[in-house]
LUMVEX-491043 format. One record per residue (C-alpha): residue in one letter; y, z negated, x. Coordinates in nm, 4 decimals, padded with zeros to 6 digits. Layout:
BEGIN
<code: a c2: Y c3: Z c1: X>
...
This chain:
BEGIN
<code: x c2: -11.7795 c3: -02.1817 c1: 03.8976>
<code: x c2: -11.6980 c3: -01.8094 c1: 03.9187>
<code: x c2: -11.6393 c3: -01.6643 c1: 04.2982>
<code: x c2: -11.2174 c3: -01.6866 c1: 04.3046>
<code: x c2: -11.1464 c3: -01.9265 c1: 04.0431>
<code: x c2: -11.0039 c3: -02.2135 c1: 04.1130>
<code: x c2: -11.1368 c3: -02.5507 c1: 03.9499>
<code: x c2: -10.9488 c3: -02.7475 c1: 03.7009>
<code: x c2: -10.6689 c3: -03.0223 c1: 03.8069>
<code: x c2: -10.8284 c3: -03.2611 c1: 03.5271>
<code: x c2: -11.1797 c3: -03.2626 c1: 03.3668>
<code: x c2: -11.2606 c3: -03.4625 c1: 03.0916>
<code: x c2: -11.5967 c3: -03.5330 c1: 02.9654>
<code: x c2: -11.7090 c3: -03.7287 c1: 02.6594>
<code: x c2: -11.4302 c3: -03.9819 c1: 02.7444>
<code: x c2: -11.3998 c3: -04.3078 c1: 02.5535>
<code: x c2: -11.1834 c3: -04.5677 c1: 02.5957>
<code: x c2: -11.2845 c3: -04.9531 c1: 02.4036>
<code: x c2: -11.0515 c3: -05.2574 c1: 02.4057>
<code: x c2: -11.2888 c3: -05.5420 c1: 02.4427>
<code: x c2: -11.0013 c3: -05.8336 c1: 02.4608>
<code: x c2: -10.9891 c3: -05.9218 c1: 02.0587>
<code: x c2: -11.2050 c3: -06.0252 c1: 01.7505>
<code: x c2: -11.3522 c3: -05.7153 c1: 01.7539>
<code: x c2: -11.3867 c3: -05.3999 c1: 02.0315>
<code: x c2: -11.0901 c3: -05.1595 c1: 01.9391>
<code: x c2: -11.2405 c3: -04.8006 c1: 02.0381>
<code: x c2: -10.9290 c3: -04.5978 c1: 02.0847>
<code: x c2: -11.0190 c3: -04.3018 c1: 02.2495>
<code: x c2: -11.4036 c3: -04.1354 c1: 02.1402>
<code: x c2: -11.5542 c3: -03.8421 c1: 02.3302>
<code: x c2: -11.2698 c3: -03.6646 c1: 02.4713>
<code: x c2: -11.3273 c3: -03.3585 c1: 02.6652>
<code: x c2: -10.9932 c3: -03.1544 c1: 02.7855>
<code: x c2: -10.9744 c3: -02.9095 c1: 03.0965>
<code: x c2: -10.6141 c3: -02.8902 c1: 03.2447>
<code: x c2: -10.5993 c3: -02.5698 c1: 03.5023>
<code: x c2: -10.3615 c3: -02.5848 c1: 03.8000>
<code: x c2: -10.0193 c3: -02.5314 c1: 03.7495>
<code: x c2: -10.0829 c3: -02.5609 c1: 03.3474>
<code: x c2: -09.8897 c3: -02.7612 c1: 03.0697>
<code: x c2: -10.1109 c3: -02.9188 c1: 02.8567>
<code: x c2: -09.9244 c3: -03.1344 c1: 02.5317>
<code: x c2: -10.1237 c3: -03.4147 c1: 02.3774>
<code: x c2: -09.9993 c3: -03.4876 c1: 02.0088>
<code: x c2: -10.0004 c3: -03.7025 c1: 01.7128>
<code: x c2: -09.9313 c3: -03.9944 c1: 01.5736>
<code: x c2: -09.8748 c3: -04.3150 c1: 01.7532>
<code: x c2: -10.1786 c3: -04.5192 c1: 01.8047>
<code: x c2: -10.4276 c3: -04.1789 c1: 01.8113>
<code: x c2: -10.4858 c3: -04.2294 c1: 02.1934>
<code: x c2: -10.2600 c3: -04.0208 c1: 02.3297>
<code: x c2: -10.0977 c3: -04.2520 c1: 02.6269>
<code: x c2: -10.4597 c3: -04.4349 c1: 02.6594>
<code: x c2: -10.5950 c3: -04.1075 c1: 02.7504>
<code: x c2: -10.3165 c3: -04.0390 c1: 02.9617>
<code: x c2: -10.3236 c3: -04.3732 c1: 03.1576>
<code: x c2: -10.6782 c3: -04.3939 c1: 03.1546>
<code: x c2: -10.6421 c3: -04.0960 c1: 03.4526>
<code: x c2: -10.4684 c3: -04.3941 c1: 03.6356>
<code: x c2: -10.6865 c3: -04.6543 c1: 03.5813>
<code: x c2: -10.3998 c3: -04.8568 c1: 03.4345>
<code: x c2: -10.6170 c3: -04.9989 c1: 03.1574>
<code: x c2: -10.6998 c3: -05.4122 c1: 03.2354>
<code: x c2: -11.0668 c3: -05.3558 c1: 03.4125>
<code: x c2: -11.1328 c3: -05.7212 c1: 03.2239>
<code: x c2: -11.0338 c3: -05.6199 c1: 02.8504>
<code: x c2: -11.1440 c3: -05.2555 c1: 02.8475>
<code: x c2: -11.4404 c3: -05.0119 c1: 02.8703>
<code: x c2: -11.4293 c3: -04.6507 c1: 03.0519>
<code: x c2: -11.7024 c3: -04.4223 c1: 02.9542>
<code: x c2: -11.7662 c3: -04.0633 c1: 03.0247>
<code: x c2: -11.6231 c3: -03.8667 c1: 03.3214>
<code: x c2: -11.3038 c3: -03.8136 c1: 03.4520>
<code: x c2: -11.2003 c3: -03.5945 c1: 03.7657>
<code: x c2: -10.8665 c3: -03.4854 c1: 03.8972>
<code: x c2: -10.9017 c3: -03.2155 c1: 04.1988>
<code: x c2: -11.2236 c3: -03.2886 c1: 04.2129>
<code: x c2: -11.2616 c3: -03.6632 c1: 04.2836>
<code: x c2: -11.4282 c3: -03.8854 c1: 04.0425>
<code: x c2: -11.1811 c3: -04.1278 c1: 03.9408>
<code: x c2: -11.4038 c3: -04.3818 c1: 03.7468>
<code: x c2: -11.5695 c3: -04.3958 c1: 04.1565>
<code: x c2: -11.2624 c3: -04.4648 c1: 04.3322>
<code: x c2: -11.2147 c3: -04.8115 c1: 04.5178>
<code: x c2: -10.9426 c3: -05.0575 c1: 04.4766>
<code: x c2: -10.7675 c3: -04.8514 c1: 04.8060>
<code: x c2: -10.8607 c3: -04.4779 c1: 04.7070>
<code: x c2: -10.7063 c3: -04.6029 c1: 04.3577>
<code: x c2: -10.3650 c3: -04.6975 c1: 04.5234>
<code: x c2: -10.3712 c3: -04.3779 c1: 04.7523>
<code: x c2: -10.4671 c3: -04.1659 c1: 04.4785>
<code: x c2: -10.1834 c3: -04.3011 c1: 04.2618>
<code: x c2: -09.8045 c3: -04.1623 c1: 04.2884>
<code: x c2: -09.9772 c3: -03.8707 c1: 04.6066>
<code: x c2: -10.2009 c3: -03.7083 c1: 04.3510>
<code: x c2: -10.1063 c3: -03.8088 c1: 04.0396>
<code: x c2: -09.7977 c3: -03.9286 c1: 03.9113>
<code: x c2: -09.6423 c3: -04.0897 c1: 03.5729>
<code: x c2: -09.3314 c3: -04.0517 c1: 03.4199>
<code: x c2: -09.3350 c3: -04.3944 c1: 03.1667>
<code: x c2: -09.1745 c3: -04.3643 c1: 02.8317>
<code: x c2: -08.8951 c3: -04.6207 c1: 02.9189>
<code: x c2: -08.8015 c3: -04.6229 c1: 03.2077>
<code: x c2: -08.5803 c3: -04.9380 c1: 03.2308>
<code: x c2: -08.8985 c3: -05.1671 c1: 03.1739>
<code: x c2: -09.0926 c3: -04.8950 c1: 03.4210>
<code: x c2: -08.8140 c3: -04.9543 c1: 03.7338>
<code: x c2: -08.7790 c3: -05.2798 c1: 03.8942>
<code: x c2: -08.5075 c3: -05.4550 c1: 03.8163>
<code: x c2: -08.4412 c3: -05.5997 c1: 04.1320>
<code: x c2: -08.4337 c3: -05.3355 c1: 04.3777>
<code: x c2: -08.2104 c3: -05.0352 c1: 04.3808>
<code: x c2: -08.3390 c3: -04.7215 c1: 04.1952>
<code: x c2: -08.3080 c3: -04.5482 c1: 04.5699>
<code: x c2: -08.5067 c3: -04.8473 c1: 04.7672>
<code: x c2: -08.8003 c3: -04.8000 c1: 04.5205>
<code: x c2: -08.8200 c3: -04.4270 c1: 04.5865>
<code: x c2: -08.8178 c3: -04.4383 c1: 04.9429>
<code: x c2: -09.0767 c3: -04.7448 c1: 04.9560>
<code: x c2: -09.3136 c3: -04.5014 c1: 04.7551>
<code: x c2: -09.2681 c3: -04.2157 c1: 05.0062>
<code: x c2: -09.2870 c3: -04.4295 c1: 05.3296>
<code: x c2: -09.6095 c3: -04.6288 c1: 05.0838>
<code: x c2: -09.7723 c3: -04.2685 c1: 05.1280>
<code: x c2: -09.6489 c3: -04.1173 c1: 05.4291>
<code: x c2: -09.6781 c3: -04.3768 c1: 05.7145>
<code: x c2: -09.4730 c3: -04.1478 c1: 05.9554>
<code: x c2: -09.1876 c3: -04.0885 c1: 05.8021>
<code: x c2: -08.8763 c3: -04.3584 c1: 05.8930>
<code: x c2: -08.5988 c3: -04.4896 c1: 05.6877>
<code: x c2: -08.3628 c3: -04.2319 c1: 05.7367>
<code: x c2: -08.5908 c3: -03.9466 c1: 05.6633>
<code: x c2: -08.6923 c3: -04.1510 c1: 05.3170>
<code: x c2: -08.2909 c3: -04.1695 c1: 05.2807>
<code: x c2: -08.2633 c3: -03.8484 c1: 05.3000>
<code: x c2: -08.5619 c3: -03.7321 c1: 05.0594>
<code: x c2: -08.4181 c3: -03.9639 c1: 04.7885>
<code: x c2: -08.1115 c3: -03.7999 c1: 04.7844>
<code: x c2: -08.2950 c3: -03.4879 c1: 04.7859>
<code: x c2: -08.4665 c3: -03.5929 c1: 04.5095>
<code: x c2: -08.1824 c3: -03.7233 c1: 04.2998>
<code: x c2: -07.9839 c3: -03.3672 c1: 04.4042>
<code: x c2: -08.2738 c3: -03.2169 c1: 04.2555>
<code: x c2: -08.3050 c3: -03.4015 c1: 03.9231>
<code: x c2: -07.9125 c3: -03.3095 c1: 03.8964>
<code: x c2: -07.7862 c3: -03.6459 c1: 03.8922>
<code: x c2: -07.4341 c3: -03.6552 c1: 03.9264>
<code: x c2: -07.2935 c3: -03.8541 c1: 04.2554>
<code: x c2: -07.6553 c3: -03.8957 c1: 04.3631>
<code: x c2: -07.5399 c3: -04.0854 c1: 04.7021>
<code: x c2: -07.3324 c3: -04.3538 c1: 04.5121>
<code: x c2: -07.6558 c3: -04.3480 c1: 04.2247>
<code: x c2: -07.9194 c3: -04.4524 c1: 04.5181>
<code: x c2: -07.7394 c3: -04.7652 c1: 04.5331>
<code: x c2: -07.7327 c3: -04.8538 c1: 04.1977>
<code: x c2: -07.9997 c3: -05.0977 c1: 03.9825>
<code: x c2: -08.1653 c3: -04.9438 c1: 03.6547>
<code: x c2: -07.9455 c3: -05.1154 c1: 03.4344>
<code: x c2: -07.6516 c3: -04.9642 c1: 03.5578>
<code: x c2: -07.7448 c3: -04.6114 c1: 03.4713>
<code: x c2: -07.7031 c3: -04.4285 c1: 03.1235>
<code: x c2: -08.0807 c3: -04.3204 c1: 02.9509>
<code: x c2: -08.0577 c3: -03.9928 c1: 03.0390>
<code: x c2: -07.9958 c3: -04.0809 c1: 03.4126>
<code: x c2: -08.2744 c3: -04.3522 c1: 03.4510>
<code: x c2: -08.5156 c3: -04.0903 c1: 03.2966>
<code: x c2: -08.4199 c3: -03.8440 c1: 03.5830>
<code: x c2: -08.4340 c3: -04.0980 c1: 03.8421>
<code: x c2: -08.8234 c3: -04.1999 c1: 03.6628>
<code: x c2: -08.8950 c3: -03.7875 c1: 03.7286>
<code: x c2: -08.7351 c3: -03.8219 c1: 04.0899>
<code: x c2: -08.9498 c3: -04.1427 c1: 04.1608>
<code: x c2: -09.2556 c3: -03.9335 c1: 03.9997>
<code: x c2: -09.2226 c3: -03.6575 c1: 04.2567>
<code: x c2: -09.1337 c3: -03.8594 c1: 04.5466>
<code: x c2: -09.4845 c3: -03.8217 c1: 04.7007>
<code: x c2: -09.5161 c3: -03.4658 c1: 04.5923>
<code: x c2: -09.8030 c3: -03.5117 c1: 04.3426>
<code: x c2: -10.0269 c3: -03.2246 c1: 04.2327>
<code: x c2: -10.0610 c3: -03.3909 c1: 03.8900>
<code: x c2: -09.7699 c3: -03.4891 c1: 03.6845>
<code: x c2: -09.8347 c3: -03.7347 c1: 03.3996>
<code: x c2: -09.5381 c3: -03.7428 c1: 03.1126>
<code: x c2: -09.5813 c3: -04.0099 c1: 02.8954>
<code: x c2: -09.3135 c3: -03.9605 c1: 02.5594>
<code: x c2: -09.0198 c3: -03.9215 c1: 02.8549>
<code: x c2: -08.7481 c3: -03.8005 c1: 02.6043>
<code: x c2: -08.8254 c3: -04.0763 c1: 02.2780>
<code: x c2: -08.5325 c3: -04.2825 c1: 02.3672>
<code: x c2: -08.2728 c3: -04.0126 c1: 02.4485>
<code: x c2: -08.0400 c3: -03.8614 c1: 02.2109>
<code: x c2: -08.1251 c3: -03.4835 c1: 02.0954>
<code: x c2: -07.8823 c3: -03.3447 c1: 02.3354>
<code: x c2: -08.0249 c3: -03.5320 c1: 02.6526>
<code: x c2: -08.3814 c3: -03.4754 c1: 02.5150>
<code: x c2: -08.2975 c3: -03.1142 c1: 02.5308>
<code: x c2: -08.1921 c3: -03.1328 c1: 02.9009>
<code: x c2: -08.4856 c3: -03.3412 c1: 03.0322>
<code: x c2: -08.6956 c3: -03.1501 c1: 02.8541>
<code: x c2: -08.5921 c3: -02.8495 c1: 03.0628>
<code: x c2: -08.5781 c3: -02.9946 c1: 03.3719>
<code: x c2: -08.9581 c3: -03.0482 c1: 03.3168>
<code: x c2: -09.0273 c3: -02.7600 c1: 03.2379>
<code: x c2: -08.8294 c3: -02.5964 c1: 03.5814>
<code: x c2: -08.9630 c3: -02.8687 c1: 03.8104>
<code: x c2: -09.3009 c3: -02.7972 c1: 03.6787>
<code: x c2: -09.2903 c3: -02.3802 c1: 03.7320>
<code: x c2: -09.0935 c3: -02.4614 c1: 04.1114>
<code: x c2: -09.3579 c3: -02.6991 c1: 04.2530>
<code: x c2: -09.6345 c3: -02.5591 c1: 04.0540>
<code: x c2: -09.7582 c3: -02.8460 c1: 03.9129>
<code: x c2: -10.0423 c3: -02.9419 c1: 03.6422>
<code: x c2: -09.8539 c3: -03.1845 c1: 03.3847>
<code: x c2: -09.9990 c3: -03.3802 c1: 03.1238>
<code: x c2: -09.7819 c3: -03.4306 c1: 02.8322>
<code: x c2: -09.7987 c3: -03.6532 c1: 02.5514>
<code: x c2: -09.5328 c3: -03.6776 c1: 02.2598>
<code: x c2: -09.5383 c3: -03.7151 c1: 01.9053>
<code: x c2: -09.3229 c3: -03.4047 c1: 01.8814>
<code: x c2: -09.4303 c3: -03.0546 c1: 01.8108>
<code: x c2: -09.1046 c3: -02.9119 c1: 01.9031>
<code: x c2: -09.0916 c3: -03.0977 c1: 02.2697>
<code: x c2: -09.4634 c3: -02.9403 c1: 02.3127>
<code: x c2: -09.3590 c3: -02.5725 c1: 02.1996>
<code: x c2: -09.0547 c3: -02.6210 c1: 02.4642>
<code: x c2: -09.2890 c3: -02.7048 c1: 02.7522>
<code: x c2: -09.6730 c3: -02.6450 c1: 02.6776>
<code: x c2: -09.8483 c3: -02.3718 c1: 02.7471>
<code: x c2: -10.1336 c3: -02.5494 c1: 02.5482>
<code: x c2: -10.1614 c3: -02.7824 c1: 02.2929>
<code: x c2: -10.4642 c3: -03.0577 c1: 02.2046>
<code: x c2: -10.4086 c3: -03.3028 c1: 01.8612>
<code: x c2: -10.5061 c3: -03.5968 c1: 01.8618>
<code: x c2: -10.6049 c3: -03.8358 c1: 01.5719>
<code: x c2: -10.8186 c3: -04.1501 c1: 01.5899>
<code: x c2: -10.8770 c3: -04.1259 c1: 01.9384>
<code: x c2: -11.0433 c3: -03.7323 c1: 01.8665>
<code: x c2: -10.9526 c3: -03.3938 c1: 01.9744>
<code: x c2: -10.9267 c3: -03.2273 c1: 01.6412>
<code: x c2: -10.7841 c3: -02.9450 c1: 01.7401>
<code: x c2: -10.6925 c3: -02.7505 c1: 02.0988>
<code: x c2: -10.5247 c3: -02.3790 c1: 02.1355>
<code: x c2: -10.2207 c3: -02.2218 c1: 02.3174>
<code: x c2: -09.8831 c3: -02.2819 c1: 02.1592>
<code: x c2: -09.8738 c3: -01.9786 c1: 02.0231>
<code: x c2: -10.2467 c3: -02.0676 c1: 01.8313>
<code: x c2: -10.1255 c3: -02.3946 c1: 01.6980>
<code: x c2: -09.8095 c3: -02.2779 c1: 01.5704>
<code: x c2: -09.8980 c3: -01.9599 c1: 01.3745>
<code: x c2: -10.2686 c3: -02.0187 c1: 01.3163>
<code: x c2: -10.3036 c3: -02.4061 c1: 01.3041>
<code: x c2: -10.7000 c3: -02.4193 c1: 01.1801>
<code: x c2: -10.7216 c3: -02.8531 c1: 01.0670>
<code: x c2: -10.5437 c3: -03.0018 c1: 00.7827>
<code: x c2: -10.4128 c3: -03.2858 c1: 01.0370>
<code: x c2: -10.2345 c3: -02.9753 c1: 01.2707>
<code: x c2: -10.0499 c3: -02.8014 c1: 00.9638>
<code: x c2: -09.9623 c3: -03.1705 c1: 00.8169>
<code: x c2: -09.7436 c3: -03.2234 c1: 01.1448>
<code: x c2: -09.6155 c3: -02.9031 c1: 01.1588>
<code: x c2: -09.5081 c3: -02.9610 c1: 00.7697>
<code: x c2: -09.3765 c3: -03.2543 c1: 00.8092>
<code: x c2: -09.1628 c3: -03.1470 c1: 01.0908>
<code: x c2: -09.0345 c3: -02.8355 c1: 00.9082>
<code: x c2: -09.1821 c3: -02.7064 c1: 00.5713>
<code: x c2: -08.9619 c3: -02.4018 c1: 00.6491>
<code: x c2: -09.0939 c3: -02.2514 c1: 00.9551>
<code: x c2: -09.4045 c3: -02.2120 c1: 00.7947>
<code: x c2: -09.3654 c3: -02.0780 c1: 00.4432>
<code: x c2: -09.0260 c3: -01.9423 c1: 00.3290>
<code: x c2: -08.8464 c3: -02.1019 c1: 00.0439>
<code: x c2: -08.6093 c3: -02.0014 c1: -00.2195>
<code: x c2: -08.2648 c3: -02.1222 c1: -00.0803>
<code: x c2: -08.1844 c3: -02.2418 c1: 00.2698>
<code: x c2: -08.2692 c3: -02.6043 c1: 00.2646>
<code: x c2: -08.5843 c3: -02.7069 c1: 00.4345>
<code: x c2: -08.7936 c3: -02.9745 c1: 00.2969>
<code: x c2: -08.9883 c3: -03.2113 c1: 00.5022>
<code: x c2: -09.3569 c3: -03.3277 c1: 00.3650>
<code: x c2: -09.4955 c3: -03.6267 c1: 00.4422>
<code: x c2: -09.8455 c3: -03.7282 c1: 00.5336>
<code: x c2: -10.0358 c3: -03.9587 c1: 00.2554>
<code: x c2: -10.1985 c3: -04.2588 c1: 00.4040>
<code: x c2: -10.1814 c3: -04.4325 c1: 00.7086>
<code: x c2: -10.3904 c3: -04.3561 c1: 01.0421>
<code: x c2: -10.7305 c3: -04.5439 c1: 00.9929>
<code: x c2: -10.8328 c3: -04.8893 c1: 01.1859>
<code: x c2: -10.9512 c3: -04.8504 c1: 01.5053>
<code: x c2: -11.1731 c3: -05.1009 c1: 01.4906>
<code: x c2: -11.3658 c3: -05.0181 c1: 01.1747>
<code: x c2: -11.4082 c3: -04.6234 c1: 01.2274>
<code: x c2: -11.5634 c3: -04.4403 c1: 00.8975>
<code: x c2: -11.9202 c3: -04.3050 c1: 00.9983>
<code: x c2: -11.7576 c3: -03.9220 c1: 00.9246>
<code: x c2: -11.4043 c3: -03.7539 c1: 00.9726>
<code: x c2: -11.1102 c3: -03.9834 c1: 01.0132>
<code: x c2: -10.8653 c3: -03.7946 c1: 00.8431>
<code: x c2: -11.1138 c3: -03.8004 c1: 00.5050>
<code: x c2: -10.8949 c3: -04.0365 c1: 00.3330>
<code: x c2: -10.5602 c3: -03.8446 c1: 00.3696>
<code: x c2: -10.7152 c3: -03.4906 c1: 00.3582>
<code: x c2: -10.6867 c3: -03.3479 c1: -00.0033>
<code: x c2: -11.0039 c3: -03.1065 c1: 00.0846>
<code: x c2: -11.2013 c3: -03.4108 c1: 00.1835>
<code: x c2: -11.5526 c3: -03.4287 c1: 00.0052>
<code: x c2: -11.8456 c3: -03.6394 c1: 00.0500>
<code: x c2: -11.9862 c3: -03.4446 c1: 00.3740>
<code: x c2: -11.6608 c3: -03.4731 c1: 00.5666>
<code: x c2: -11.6510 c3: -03.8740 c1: 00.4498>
<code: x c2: -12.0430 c3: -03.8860 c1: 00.6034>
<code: x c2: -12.0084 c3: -03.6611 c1: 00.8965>
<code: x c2: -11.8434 c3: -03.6239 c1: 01.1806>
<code: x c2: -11.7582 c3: -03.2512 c1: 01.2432>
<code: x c2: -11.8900 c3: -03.0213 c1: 01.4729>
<code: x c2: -11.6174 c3: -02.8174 c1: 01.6357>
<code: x c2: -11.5404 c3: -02.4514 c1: 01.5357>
<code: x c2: -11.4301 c3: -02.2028 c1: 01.8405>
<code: x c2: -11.1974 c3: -01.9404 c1: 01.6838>
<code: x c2: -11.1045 c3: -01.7734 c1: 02.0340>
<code: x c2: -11.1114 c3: -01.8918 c1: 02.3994>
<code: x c2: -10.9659 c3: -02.2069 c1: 02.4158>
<code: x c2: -10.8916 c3: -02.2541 c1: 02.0331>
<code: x c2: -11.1094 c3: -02.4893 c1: 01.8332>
<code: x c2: -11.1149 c3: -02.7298 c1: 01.5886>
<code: x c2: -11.3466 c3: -02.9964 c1: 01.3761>
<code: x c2: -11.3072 c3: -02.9491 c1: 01.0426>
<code: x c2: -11.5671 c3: -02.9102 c1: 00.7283>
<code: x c2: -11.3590 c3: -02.7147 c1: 00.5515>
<code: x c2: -11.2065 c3: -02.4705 c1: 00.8583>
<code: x c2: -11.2659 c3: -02.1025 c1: 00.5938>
<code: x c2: -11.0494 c3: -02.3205 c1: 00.3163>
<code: x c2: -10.7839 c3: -02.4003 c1: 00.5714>
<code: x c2: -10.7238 c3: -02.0699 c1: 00.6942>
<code: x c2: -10.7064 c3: -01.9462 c1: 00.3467>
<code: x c2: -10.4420 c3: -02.2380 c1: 00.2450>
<code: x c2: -10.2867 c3: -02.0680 c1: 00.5845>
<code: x c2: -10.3114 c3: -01.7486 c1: 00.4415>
């Protein structure tokens, strides 16, 4: 590493991810390598069931140790997670790094009071700090989030809060312990468009205020392009493609990337006669996971697909710094772009 720069918050090497507990071993994540610098947004997309979320909890170690299979390496600020013990695991979760679950009403216990949980994760990770300073950091915390009469809300049980207020009190809970890692898993799916909008910039405030690295996954392009500064697809458990925002959007290199973006909004890439904006779909459905073709996994839905990409798996193709993709066909995408 180069005198001055700082190391990466996340390193992923060759990272794969097998389900051992069925008929057959389920390999849903294969050789993923991602960087994620300090105080960086990276977005993971796709489809569900590409890997996305395993990846994402894999940094947690919330896989079952009995029914899975970590390979590869994986380091966040420099510690090897796949090394950790039982008790580095539970200090390293919630002080490091920290996960916002995609529904939070199954995520919070029902049982306790949304305020009692976040103070038993501060005073979990803080042994010196009492009740009433954990009182007071909740409310902090809730203050912070914006939700509205946060000293009457400390009191109250999941189920007695709206969507949009459980998923701020699932952010507050995340930064309780004042993690250098933030780990987003889908937080807006449930949420109506105009509450997505809001929690989606909250995120993206907290994020720039306490400088943290955040890992976000969705299924969205237009939640990434509101708080990425990168972007990495996903499909089949692969990186098939990885660039800034502005890369993916206006130079998307793999036939998977410009499918989503297509089938988000034909008209934001190619103008069309009238006003109305037509949606494409994508052919096909994602492949097994358990019976992974020998080549590319997208070969069956790709209408450029030939015998070598059917065979082969490809080799990536580095356009800039940063920006790559694996593709067979990358000069016939970018003149389909074109």
């Amino acid at each position: 590493m180069k005198a001055g720069k700082q190391e990466p918050m996340v390193v992923l090497k060759n990272l794969s991810v097998t389900f051992t507990g069925g008929k057959k071993p389920v390999k849903a994540v294969s050789g993923v390598s991602l960087e994620l610098q300090r105080g960086e947004v990276l977005a993971l997309i796709g489809e569900s069931g590409s890997g996305k979320s395993v990846t994402m909890r894999s940094l947690l170690r919330l896989h079952p140790e009995k029914r899975s299979r970590i390979e590869g390496q994986m380091q966040v600020g420099g510690r090897d997670v796949l090394a950790m013990s039982a008790r580095e695991l539970a200090d390293y979760r919630g002080k490091v790094a920290s996960m916002i679950f995609q529904e939070p009403l199954l995520a919070l216990d029902p049982v306790y009071t949304v305020g009692a949980q976040i103070k038993e994760a501060i005073r979990r990770h803080e042994s010196g700090v009492g009740e009433a300073e954990a009182q007071a950091r909740a409310l902090a915390l809730f203050e912070r989030v914006r939700i509205p009469s946060p000293e009457r809300r400390l009191d109250a049980y999941a189920h007695e809060m709206s969507g949009g207020m459980r998923q701020r009190a699932m952010i507050a809970l995340a930064l309780a312990c004042r993690p250098q890692l933030l780990l987003a898993d889908e937080p807006t799916t449930a949420l109506d468009a105009t509450v997505q909008i809001q929690v989606l910039l909250l995120l993206r405030e907290l994020q720039r205020e306490l400088g943290l690295s955040v890992l976000f996954v969705t299924h969205d392009i237009g939640a990434a392009v509101e708080v990425a500064d990168r972007i990495a697809v996903m499909y089949a458990g692969r990186i098939v493609e990885e660039g800034t925002v502005r890369e993916i959007m206006r130079a998307p290199r793999h036939p998977y990337t410009l499918a989503l973006l297509k089938s988000r909004a034909h008209g934001a890439l190619a103008r069309v006669g009238n006003d109305r904006a037509r949606l494409d779909t994508i052919a096909g459905s994602p492949p097994d996971l358990a019976n992974l073709p020998p080549g590319c996994a997208f070969a069956d839905r790709c209408a450029r697909a030939n015998e070598t990409c059917r065979r082969l798996q490809p080799e990536p193709v580095v356009f800039s710094v940063g920006h790559l993709a694996r593709c067979h066909h990358i000069e016939t995408a970018t003149t389909a772009l074109a």
